[in-house]
VOSEVO-775864 format. One line per field, with one value per residue (C-alpha): residue number from 1; x, z, y. Coordinates in Angstrom, 1 decimal, padded with zeros to 4 digits. Each point is the difference from the previous one (the first is absolute). Layout:
BEGIN
k [NUM	...]
x [X	...]
z [Z	...]
y [Y	...]
This chain:
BEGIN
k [1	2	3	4	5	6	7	8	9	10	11	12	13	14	15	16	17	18	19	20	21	22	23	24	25	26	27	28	29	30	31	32	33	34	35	36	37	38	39	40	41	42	43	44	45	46	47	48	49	50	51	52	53	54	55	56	57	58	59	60	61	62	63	64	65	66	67	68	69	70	71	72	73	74	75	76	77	78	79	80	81	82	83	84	85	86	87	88	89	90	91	92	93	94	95	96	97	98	99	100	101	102	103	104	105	106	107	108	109	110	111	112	113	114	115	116	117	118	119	120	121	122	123	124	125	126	127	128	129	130	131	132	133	134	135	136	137	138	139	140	141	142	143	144	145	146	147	148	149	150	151	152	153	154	155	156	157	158	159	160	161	162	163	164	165	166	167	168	169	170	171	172	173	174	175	176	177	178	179	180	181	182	183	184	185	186	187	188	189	190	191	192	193	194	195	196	197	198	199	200	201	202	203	204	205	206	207	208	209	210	211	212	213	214	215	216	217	218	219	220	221	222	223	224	225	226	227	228	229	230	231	232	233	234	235	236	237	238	239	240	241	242	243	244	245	246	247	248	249	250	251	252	253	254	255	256	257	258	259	260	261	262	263	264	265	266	267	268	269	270	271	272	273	274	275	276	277	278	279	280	281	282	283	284	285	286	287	288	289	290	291	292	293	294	295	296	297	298	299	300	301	302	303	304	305	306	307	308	309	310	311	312	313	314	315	316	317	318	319	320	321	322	323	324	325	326	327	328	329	330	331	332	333	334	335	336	337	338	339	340	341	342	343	344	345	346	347	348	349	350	351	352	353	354	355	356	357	358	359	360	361	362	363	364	365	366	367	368	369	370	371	372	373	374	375	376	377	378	379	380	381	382	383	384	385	386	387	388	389	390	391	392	393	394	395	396	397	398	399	400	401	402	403	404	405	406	407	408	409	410	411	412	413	414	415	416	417	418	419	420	421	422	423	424	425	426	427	428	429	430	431	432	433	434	435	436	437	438	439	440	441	442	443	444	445	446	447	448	449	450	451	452	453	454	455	456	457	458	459	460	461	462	463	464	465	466	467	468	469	470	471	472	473	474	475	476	477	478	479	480	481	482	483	484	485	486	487	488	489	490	491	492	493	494	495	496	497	498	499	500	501	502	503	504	505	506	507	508	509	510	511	512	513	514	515	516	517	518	519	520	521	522	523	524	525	526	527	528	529	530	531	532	533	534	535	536	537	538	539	540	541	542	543	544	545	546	547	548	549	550	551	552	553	554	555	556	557	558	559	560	561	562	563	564	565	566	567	568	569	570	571	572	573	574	575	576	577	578	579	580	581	582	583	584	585	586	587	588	589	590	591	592	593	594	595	596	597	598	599	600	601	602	603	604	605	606	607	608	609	610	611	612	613	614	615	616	617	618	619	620	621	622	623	624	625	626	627	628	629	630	631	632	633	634	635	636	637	638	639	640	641	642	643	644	645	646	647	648	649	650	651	652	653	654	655	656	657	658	659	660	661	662	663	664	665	666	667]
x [275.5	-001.3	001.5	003.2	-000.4	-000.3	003.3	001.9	-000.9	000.4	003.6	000.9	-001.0	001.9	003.0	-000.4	-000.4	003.3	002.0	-001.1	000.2	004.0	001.0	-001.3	002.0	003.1	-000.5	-000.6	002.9	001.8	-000.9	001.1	003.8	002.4	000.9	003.7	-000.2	003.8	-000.6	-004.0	001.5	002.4	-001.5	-001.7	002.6	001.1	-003.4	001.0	002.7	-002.0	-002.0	002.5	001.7	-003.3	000.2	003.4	-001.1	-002.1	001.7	003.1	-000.6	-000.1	003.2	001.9	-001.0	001.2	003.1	000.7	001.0	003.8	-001.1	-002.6	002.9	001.9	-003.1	-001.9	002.3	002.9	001.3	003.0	002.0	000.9	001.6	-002.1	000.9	-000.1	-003.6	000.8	-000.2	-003.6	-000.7	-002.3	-003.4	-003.1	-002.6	-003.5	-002.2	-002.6	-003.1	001.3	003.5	001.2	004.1	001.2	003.7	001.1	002.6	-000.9	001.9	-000.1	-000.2	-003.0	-003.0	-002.1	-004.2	-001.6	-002.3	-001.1	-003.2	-001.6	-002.3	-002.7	001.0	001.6	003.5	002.8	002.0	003.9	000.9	-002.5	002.1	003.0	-001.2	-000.9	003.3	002.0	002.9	000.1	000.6	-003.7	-000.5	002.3	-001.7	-000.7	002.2	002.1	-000.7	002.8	001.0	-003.1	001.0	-001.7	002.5	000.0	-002.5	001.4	-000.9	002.8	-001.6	-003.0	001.6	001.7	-003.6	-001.3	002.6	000.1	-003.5	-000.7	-002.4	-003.1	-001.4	-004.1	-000.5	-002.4	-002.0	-000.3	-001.4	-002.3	-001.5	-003.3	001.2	003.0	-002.3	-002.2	003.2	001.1	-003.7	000.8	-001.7	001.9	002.9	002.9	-002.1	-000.9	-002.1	003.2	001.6	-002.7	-000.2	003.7	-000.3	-003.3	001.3	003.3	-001.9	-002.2	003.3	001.3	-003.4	000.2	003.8	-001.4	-003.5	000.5	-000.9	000.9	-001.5	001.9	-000.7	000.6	003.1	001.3	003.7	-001.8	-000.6	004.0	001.5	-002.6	001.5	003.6	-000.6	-001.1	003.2	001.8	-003.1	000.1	003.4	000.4	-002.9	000.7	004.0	001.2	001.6	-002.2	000.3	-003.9	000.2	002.6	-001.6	-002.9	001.1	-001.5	001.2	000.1	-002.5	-002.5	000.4	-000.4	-003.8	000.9	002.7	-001.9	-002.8	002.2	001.4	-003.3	-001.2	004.0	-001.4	-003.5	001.4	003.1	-002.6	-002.6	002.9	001.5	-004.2	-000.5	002.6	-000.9	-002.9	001.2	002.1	-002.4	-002.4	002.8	001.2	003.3	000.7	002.6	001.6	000.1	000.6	002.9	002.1	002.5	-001.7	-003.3	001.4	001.6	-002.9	-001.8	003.2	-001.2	-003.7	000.6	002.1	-002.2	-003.3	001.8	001.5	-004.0	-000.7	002.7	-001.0	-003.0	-000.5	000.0	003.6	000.9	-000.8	000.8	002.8	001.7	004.1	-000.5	-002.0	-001.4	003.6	001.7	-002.4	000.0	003.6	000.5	-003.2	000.4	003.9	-001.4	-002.9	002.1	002.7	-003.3	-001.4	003.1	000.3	-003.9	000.2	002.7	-002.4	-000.7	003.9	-000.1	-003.0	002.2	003.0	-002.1	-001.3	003.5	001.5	-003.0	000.3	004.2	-000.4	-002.1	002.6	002.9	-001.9	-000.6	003.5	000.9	-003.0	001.2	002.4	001.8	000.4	-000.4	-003.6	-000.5	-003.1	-002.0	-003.0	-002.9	-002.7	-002.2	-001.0	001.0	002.4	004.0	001.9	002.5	002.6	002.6	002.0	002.4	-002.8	-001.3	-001.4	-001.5	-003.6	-003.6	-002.3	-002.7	002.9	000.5	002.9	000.5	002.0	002.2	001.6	002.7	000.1	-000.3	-002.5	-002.4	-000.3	001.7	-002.0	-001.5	003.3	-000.2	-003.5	-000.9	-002.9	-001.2	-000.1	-000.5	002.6	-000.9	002.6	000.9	003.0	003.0	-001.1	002.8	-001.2	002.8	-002.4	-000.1	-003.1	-002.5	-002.6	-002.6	-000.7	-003.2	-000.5	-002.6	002.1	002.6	002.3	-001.1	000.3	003.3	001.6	-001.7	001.7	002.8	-000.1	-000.8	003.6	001.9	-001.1	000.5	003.8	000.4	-000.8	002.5	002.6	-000.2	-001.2	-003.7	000.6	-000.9	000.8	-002.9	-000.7	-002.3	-001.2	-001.8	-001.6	-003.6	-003.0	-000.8	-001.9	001.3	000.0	-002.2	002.0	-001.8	001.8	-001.5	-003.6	-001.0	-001.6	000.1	-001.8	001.3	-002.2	001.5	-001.0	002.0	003.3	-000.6	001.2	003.4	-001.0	-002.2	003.1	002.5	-001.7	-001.2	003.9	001.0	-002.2	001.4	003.8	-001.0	-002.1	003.3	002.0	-002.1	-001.2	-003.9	-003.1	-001.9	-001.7	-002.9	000.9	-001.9	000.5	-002.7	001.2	-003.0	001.4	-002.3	001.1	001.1	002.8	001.8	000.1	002.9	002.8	-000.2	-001.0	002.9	000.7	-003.4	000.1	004.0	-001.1	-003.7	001.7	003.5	-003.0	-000.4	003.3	-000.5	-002.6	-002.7	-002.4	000.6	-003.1	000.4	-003.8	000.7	-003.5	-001.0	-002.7	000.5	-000.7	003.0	-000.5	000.9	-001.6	002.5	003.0	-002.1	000.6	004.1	-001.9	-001.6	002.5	001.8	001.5	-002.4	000.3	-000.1	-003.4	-001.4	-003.6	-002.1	-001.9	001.6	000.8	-002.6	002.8	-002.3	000.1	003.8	000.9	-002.5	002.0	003.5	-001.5	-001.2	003.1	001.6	-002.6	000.6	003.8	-001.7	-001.5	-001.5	002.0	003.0	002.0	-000.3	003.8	002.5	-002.0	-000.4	-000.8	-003.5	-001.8	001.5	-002.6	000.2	001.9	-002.0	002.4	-001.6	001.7	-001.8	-002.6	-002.2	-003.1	001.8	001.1	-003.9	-000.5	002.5	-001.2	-003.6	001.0	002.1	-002.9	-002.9	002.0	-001.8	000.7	000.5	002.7	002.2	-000.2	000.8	003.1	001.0	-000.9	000.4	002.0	000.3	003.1	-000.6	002.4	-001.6	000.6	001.5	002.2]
z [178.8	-003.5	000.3	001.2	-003.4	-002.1	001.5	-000.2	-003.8	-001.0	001.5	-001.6	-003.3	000.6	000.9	-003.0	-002.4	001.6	-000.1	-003.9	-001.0	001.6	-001.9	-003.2	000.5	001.0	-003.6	-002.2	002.1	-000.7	-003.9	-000.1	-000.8	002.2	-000.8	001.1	001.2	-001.0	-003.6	000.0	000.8	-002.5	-002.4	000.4	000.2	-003.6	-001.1	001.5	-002.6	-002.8	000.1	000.5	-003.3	-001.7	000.5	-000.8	-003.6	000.1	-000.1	-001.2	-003.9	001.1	002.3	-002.9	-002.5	002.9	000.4	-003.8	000.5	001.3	002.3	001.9	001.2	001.8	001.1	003.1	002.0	001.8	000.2	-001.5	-001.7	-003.7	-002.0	-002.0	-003.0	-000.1	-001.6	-003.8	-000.4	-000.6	-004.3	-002.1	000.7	-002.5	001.4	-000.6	-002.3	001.2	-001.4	-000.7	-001.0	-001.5	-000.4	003.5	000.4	002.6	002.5	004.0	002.9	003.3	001.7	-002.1	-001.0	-002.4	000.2	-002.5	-000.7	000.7	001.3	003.5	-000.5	000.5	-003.2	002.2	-001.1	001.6	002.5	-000.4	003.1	001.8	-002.3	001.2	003.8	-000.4	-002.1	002.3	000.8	004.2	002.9	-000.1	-004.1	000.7	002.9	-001.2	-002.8	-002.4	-003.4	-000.5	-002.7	-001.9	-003.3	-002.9	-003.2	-003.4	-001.7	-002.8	-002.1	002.0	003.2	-000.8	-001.3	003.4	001.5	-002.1	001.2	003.5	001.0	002.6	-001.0	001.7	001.9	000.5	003.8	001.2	001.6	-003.9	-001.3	002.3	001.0	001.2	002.3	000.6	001.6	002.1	001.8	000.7	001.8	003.6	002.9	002.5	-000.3	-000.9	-001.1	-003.2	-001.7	-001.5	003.3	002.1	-002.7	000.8	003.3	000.2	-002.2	002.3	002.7	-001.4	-000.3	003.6	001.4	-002.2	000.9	004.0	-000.1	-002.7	002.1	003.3	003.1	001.0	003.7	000.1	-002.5	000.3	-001.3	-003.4	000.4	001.4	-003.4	-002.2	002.1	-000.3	-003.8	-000.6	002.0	-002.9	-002.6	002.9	-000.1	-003.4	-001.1	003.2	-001.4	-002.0	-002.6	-000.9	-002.2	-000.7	-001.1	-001.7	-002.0	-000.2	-000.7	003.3	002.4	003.9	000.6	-002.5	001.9	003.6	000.2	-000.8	002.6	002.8	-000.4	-000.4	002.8	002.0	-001.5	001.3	003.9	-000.1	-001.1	002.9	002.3	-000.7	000.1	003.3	001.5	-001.1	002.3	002.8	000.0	000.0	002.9	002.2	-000.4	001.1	002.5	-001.4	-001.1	002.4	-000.7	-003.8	-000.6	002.3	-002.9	-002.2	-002.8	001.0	002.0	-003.7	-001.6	002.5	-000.6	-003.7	000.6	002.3	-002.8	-002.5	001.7	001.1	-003.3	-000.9	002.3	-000.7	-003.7	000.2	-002.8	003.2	001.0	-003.8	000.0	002.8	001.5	-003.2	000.7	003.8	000.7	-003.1	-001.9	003.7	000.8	-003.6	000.0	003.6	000.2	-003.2	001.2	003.8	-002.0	-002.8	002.6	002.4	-003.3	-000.5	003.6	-000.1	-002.4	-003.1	-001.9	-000.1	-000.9	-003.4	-000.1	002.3	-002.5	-002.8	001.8	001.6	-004.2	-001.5	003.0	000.3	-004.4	000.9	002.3	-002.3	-002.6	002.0	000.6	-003.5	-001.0	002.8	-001.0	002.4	-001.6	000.9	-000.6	000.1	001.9	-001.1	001.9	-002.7	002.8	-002.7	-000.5	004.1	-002.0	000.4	-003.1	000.0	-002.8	-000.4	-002.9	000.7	-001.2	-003.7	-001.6	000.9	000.5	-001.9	000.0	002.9	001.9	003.8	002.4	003.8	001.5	003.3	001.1	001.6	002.7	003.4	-000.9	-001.0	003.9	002.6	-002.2	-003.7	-001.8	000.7	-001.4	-003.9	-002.3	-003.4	-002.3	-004.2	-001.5	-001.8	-002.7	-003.3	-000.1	-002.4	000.3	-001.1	003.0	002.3	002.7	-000.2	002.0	001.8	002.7	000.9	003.9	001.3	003.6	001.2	003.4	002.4	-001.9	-003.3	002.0	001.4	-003.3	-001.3	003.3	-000.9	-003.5	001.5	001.9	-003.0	-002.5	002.8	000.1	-003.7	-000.6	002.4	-000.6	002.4	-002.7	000.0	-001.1	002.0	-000.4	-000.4	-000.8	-003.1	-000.6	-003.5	-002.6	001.0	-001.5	-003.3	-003.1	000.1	-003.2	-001.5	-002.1	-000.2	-002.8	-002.3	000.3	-002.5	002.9	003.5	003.1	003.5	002.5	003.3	003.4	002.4	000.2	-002.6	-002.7	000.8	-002.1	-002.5	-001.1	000.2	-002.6	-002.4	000.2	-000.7	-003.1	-000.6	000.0	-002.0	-003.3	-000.2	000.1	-002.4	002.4	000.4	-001.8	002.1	-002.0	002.7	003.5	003.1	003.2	002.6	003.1	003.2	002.5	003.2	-000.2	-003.8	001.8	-000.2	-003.5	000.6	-000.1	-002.4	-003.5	-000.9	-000.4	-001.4	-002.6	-001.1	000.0	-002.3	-002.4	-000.5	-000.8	-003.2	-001.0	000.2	-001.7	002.9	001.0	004.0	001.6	003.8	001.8	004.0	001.8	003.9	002.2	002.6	-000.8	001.2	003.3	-002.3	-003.2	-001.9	000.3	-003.1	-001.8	-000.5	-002.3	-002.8	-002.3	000.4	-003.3	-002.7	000.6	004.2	001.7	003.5	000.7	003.2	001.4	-001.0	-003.1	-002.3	-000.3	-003.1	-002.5	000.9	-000.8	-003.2	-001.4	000.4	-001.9	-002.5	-000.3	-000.6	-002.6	-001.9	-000.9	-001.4	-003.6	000.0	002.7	-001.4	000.8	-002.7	000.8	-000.5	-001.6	001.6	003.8	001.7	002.9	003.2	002.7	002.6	003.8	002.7	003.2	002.9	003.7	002.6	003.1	-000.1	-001.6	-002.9	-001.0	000.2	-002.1	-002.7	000.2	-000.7	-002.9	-001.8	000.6	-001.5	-002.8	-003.3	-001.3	-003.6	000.8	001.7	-002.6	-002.5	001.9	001.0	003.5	003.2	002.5	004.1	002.1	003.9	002.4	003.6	003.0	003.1	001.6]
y [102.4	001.0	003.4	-001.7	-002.7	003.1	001.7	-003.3	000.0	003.1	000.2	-003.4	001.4	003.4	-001.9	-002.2	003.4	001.1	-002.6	-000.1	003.6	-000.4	-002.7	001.3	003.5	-002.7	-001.4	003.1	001.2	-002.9	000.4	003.5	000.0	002.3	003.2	001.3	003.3	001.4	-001.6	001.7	003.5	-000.9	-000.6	003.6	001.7	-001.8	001.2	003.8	-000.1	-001.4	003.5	001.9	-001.5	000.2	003.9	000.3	-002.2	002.6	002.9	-001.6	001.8	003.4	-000.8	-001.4	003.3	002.1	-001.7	-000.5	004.4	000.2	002.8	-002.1	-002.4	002.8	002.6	-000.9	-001.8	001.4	003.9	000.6	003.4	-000.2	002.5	002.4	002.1	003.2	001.5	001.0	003.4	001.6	-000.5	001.2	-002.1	-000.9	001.3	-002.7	001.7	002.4	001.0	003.6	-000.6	-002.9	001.2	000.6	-000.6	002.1	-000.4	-001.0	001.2	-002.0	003.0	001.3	-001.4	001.4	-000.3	-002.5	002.5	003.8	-000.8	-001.9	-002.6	002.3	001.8	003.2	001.5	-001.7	002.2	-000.2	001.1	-002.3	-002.6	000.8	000.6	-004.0	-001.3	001.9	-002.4	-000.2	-003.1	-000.8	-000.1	-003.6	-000.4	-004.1	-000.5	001.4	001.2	001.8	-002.4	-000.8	001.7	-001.2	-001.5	001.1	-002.5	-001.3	-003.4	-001.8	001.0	-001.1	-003.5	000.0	000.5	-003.4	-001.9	000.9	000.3	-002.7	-003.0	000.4	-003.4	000.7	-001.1	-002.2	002.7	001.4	-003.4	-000.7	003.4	-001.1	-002.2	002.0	002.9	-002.5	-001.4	003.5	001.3	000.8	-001.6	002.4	002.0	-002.0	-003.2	-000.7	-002.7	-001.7	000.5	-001.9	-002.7	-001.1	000.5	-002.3	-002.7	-000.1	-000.5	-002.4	-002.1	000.4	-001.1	-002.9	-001.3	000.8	-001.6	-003.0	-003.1	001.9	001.4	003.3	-000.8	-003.5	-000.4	003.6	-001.3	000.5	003.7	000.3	-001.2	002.5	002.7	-001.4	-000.4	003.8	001.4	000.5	001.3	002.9	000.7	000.1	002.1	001.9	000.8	003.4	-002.5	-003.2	-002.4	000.1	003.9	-000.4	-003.2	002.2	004.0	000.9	002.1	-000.9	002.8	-002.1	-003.0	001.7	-001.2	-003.9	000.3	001.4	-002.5	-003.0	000.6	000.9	-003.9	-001.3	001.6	-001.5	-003.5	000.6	000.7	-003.1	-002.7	001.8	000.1	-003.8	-000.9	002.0	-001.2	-003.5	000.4	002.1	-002.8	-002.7	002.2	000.1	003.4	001.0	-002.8	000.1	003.3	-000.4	-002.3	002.2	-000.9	001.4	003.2	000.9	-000.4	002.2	002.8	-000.4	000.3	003.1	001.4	-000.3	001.3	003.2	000.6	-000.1	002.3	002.8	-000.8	002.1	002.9	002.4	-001.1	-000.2	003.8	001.8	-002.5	-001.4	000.1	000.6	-003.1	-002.0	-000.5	-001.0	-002.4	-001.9	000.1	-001.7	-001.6	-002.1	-001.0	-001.2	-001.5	-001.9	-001.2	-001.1	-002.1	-001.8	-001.5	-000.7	-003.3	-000.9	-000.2	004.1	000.3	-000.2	002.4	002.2	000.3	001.1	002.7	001.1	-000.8	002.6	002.5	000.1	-000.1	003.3	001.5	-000.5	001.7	002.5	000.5	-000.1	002.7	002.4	002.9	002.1	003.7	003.9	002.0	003.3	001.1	003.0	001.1	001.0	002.4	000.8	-004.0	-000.8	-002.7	-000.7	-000.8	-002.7	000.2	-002.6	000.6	-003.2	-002.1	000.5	-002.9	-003.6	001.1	-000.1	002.4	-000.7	-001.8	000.8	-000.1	-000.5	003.0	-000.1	003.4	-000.9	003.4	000.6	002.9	-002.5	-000.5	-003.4	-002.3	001.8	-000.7	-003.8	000.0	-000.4	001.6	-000.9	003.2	-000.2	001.2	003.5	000.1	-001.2	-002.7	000.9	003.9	002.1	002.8	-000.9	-000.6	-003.8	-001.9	002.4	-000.8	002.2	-000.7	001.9	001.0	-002.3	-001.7	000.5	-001.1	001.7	003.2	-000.7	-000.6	003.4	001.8	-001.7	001.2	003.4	-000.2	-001.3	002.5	002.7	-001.4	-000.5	003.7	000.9	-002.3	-002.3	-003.2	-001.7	-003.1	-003.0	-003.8	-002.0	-004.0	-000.4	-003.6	-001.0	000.4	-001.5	-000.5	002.0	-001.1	-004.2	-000.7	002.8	002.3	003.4	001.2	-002.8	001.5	002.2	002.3	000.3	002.2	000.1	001.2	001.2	000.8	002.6	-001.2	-002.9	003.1	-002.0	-002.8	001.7	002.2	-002.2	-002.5	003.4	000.6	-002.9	-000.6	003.2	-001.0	-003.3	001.9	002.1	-003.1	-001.5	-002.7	000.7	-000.6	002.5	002.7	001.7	000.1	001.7	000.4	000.9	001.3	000.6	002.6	001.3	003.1	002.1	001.6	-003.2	000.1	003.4	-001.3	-002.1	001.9	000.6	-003.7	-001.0	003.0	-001.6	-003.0	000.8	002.2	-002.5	-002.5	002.3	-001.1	-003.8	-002.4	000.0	002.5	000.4	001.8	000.5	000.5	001.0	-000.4	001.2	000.0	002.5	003.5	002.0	002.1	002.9	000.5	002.4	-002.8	-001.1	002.9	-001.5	-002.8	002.2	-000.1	-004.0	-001.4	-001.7	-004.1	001.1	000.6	000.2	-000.7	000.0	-003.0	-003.9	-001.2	-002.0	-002.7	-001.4	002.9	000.2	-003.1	000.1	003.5	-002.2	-003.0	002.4	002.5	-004.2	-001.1	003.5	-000.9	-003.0	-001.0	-003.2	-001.7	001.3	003.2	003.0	001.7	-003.0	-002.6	-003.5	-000.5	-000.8	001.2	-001.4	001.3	002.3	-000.5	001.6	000.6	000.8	001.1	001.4	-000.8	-002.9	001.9	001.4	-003.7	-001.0	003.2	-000.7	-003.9	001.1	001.9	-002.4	-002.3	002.0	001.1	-000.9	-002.8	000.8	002.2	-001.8	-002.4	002.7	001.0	-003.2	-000.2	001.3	-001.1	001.4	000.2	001.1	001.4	-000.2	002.0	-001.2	-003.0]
């Protein structure tokens, strides 16, 4: 009976602490106010905006400098032809000063060019007929670009007015005026993750879990979770478009925004996934599922859900690389379709949501259409660098330098399905170039289709030398990406460092800056570009270029200095033996660069033209730092990174700063 007492007690008091602790979580529930879940997400997707126009106050001065130059408005965003005056005919050219004559006025020949000096850089006699084996004119001298028509002007006092007037203002980026920081953001956790990157991508997620777990259980109120998904469709297919509004806002290229879209749209899945999981759940435990999931409203939402997860799954960096136009651009395309029309027959309230995705993706598409050009190419296959040449003379202008295209060959050569598919290639020439040869890609053999566009190039230039044509029609679509609203040629200085096939960008900026100091539209005065080749026979054909382009730099107001690095030694020693005797300004080392004491001989060669801030040969104009351009593999970007980084402090302040541009490999 006491034992029994006890029991009876201790139950009554249990029941009493019960009933107690339920009707205090009834109150402070009843204290608590609701929360609406389609105004809660919202309101974050309100605050989504506020930081996006908080980075686009940010960057808004350098956008409006940029834009303040005529040229800016038309460059860098669509293709077009435009009709180029003929080149004036070669004149008598000032020579700059050099330390053994100070008179030179002698003529230049495009077809000849003269050494700067009689002697190598290792103080040995200059050979003439090595000279002339390198300037040779020949196909692969213009293997990238043209420099036919890089002749330098008379300089005379109204040039060098014209030069005051139509340098272009230099804007210091934010990179430059917060350097410190600047080089902590850009450390890399793994390859293609940086600090800054996995700041933003913490602090967005931060703000998803919030709107999700804000006075909610995922499990037993999973409708929460349904409108965070709903309200990040669009932030996906936006940031996930060719042409977006945010980029544009911005000065960023798609390509930029790539990582922000990818996990946006992994945090859209795992939201898609809790709400759809709450509710199973729900209904397994009533014993309802069959008959739930059997309503319209819930089979659509199930289409969706199904949509969505296998878009996740053929999302994967493996399908991305190996599979990208025969399964990852189908799926996306018919997925998203099924998945949008699935969304809007799930609830009325995921309409609106719906429509601004379908407005920023069919905005996309018409840009697309408008970007896209239909013209001839001529293909040429290049053995010697296992490349094909693609010339397309119908398009001259429209582009920056470090921009890209996306080419379609529109041939049944290209195989039953390569001509429907589309690659992204920089462009490797020089807009406005009088060469005839318009905009040229360089397209290396590294894929089936790669290779089927060199056989194809093979066929055509087999039928062009015999009369039979080698032109083919091909769909080019851009500009995209390049330098946003960097200008290069309002940098006192300015290195490029390129890896393999990322010469493409390398030159095509050097020529660029080129084409601008001879029209008078560059502050550039030292300029280097670092080129790491495998093997030193790929440096061949292309001498006869880099020794044009290193002594036509003698005829300009920058020093151009052109360092080729590589890191396998050749299977046969003697092909070195062809390198003895290259140009002054063009050298060819083993093992890889020292990306450090590069970049500190271009800020010096920079500071030299300099007296006190101000520059010695035409009087007023400060130091406006030096652009460092980088395109290559993953590691060379952490090299180049690491070099701006450790560079000493007191001279980048001297020069003005230093501020890095990347170019990344791959989809």
């Amino acid at each position: 009976m006491p034992i029994l007492g006890a029991s009876a007690v201790f139950a009554a008091v249990s029941s009493a602490t019960a009933n107690a602790t339920a009707k205090g979580a009834a109150g402070a529930e009843a204290k608590l106010p609701a929360v609406s879940d389609s105004d809660l997400v919202f309101y974050v997707d309100i605050f989504l905006l506020g930081a996006v126009a908080l980075f686009f106050l940010l960057l808004l001065p350098r956008g409006a400098v940029r834009f303040t130059h005529k040229r800016e408005w038309v460059d860098g965003h669509f293709l077009r032809s435009v009709y180029l005056e003929g080149p004036a005919a070669p004149a008598n050219v000032l020579r700059r000063p050099s330390a053994k004559r100070q008179d030179v006025i002698a003529p230049v020949s495009p077809a000849y060019y003269p050494p700067p000096s009689r002697y190598n850089a290792d103080g040995s006699s200059y050979d003439h007929q090595s000279k002339e084996q390198w300037g040779a004119e020949t196909d692969v001298s213009h293997t990238y670009v043209s420099h036919a028509d890089l002749l330098r002007k008379g300089s005379t006092a109204s040039g060098r007015e014209r030069r005051r007037q139509n340098v272009p203002t230099h804007m210091p980026g934010v990179s430059t005026t917060f350097p410190t920081l600047a080089a902590f953001l850009r450390k890399t956790i793994r390859p293609g993750l940086t600090i800054g990157k996995a700041v933003i991508l913490a602090s967005y997620s931060a703000i998803v879990l919030y709107a999700g777990l804000f006075m909610s259980n995922p499990l037993s109120q999973p409708v929460r979770a349904g409108y965070v998904a709903l309200s990040q469709l669009p932030v996906v297919v936006i940031l996930g478009a060719k042409n977006n509004l945010v980029g544009m806002l911005i000065g960023f290229g798609y390509e930029r925004l790539n990582y922000f879209h990818r996990f946006a749209g992994r945090m859209f899945i795992l939201a898609a996934n809790v709400h759809a999981i709450g509710y199973f759940y729900s209904w397994s435990i009533q014993g309802t599922f069959a008959k739930s999931i059997a309503l319209p409203k819930f089979t659509w939402g199930l289409v969706a859900l199904i949509c969505a997860d296998l878009l996740l799954l053929l999302s994967t960096d493996f399908v991305r690389q190996n599979f990208y136009n025969a399964v990852f651009i189908p799926s996306h395309t018919i997925g998203g379709i099924i998945m949008f029309v699935a969304l809007a027959n799930h609830y009325p309230v995921c309409v609106p949501y719906v429509l601004v995705a379908v407005g920023a993706y069919g905005f996309d598409r018409v840009l697309r259409l408008i970007k896209s050009r239909v013209v001839m190419a001529r293909l040429r296959p290049l053995p010697d660098l296992g490349m094909t040449r693609v010339e397309i003379p119908g398009l001259n202008s429209g582009w920056r330098a470090g921009q890209h295209v996306r080419l379609r060959v529109l041939s049944l050569g290209m195989g039953l399905r390569g001509w429907a598919e589309v690659h992204p290639f920089t462009i490797a020439s020089v807009s406005r170039c009088h060469s005839g040869e318009g905009l040229v890609l360089m397209v290396k053999k590294a894929g089936d289709w790669t290779t089927k566009l060199y056989d194809l190039a093979q066929r055509a230039d087999y039928g062009e030398a015999n009369g039979l044509g080698g032109s083919v029609q091909v769909v080019v679509e851009g500009p995209y990406g390049g330098p946003g609203h960097a200008i290069f040629s309002s940098f006192s200085g300015a290195m490029f460092v390129a890896g393999g096939s990322g010469i493409t960008f390398g030159l095509a900026a050097v020529q660029d800056l080129m084409k601008k100091d001879l029209e008078y539209r560059s502050r550039i005065r030292a300029m280097e570009l670092v080129w790491c080749i495998q093997d030193p026979t790929a440096l061949t054909p292309l001498v006869p270029l880099f020794s044009a382009l290193v002594v036509q730099s003698q005829e300009t107001y920058m020093d151009l200095k052109i360092s080729v690095y590589y890191t396998r030694a050749p299977p046969h020693p003697e092909v070195l033996k062809t390198f003895r005797h290259l140009p002054p300004g063009l050298t060819l080392s083993p093992a890889r660069p020292k990306l450090g004491q590069n970049l500190k001989g271009v800020v010096d060669r920079a500071s030299a033209l300099f007296s006190g801030g101000k520059e010695r040969s035409r009087g007023k104009g400060s130091l406006t730092g030096v652009i460092v351009g980088v395109c290559g593999p993953s590691g060379l970007g952490d090299e180049v990174r690491k070099a701006v980084a450790n560079f000493d402090p007191d001279s980048r302040k001297r020069v003005g700063g230093i501020e890095l541009h990347e170019e990344a490999f791959g989809w």
